[in-house]
C-alpha positions as CSV (number, residue, x, y, z in Angstrom):
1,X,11.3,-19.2,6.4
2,X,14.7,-19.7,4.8
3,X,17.2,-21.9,6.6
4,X,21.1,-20.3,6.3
5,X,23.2,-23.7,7.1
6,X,26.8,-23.7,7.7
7,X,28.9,-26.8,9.3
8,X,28.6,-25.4,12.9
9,X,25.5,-23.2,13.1
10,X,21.6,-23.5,11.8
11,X,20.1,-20.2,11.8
12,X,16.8,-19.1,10.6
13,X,17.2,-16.1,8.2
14,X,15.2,-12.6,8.6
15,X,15.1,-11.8,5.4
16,X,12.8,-14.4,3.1
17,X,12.5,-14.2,-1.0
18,X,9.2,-13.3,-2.1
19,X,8.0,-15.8,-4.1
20,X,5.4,-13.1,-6.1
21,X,8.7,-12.3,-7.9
22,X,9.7,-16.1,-8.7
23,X,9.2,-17.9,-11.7
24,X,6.1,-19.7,-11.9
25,X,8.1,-22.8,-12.9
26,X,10.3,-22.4,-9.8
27,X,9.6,-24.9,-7.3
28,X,10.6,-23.1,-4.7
29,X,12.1,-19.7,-3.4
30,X,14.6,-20.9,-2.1
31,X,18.3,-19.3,-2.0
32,X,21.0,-20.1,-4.2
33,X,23.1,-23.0,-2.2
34,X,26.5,-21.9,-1.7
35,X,28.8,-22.0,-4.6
36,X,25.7,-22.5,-7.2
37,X,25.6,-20.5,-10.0
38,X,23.2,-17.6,-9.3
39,X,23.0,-16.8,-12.9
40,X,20.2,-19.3,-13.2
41,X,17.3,-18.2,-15.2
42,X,14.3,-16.2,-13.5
43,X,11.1,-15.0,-14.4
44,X,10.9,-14.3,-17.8
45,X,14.4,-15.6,-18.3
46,X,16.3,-13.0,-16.6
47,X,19.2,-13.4,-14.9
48,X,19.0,-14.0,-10.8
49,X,21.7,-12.0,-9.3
50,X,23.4,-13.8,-6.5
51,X,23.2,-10.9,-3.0
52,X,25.0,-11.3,-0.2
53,X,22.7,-10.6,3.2
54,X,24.8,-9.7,6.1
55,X,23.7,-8.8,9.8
56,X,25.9,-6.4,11.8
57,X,24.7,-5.2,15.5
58,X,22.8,-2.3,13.9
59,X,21.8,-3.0,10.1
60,X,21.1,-5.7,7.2
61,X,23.5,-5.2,4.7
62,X,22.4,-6.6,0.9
63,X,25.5,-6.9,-1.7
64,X,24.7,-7.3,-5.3
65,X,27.2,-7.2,-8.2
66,X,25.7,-4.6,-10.7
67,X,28.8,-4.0,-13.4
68,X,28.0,-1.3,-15.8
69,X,25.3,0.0,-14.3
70,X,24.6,3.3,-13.1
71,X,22.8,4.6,-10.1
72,X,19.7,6.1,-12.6
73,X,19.1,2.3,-13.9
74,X,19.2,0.8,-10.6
75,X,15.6,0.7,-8.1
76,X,15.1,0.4,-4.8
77,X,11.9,0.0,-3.3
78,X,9.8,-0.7,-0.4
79,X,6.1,-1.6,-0.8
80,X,4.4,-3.2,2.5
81,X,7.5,-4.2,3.6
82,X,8.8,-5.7,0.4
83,X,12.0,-4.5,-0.6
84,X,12.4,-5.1,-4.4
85,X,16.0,-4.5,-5.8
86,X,15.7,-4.4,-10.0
87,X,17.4,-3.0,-12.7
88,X,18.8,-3.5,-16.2
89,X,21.7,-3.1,-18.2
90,X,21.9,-2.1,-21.9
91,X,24.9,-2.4,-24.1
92,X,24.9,-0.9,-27.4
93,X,27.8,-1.3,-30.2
94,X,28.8,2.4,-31.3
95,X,30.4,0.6,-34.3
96,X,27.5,-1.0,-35.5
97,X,25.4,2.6,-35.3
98,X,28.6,3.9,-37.2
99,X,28.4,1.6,-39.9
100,X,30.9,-0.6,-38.9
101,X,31.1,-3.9,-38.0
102,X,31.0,-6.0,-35.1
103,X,33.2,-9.2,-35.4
104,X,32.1,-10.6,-31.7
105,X,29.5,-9.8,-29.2
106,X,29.6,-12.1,-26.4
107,X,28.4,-9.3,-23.5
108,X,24.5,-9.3,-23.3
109,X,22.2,-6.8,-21.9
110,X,19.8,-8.2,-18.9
111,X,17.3,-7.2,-16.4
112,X,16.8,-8.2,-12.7
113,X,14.8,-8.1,-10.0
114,X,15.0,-9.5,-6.6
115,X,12.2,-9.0,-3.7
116,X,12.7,-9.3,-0.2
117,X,10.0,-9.6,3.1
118,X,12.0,-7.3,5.6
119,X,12.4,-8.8,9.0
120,X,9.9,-7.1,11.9
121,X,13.2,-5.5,13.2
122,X,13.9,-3.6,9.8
123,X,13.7,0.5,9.9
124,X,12.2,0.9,7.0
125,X,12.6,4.8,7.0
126,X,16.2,4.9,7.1
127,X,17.4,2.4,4.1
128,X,20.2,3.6,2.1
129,X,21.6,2.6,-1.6
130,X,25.0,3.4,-2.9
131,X,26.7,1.9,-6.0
132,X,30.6,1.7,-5.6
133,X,32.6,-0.4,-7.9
134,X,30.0,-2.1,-9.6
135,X,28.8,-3.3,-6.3
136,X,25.2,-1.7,-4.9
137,X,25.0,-1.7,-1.6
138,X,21.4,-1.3,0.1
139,X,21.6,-1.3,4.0
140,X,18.9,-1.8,6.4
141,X,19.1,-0.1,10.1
142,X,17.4,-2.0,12.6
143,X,15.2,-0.5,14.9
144,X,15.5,-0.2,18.9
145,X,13.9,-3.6,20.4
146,X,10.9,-1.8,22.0
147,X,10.9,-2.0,25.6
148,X,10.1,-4.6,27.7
149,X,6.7,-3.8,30.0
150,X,7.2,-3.8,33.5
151,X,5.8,-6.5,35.2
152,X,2.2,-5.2,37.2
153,X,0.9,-6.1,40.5
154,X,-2.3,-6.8,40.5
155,X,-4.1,-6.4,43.6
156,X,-6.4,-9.3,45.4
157,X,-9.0,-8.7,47.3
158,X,-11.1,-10.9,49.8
159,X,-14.2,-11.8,48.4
């Protein structure tokens, strides 16, 4: 499991990377510190996009910064409890297919993907993915706590 430190708290994280996604040169799957660049290179060289993974009372919350990308290029999905965020962007020069001429081209096109173990907590039926801004947001409801057994008598007898 993934540590989350801050000055005055130590809390074990829910959600844990799954390595099956990291590069095989990674030494770890460990999360970006904060304030390192996430932009480090992955598997296969792509970018890793730095998410935000926030806990309210009733959901997870996942934040990724996806500019120029629409909602069709953008995936979701859950496999034995594996959610795997991944997408790509393309840029083409409309110039360039003109016949004209591209002086600079300093924007790249990039793929990503990201894979997460969902915590035991996670209901995995209701999660939800909305793009707004250039920001997706994928949030993950908890489920009830399932309810504590009674405590049972259990009768002796004389032998």
């Amino acid at each position: 499991m993934e540590w989350l430190e801050d000055a005055n708290c130590r809390e074990r994280s829910p959600f844990r990377e799954d390595c099956r996604t990291t590069a095989p040169e990674a030494s770890s799957c460990a999360e970006p510190s904060p304030g390192s660049s996430a932009r480090a290179a992955g598997s296969a060289g792509q970018p890793v996009i730095a998410m935000d993974i926030l806990e309210t009372p009733a959901a997870y919350q996942l934040h990724a910064d996806t500019p120029g990308m629409s909602p069709e290029v953008v995936k979701v999905e859950l496999h034995q409890g594996v959610l795997t965020v991944s997408g790509e962007r393309k840029l083409s020069h409309s110039a360039k297919n003109e016949g004209g001429k591209v002086w600079r081209s300093e924007r790249s096109s990039y793929a990503f993907s990201r894979a997460f173990t969902l915590p035991d907590n996670a209901n995995a039926d209701a999660i939800s993915a909305a793009i707004d801004k250039g920001v997706l947001t994928v949030t993950v409801p908890k489920k009830d706590p399932p309810a504590k057994p009674e405590p049972k008598r259990i009768a002796v007898t004389a032998a």
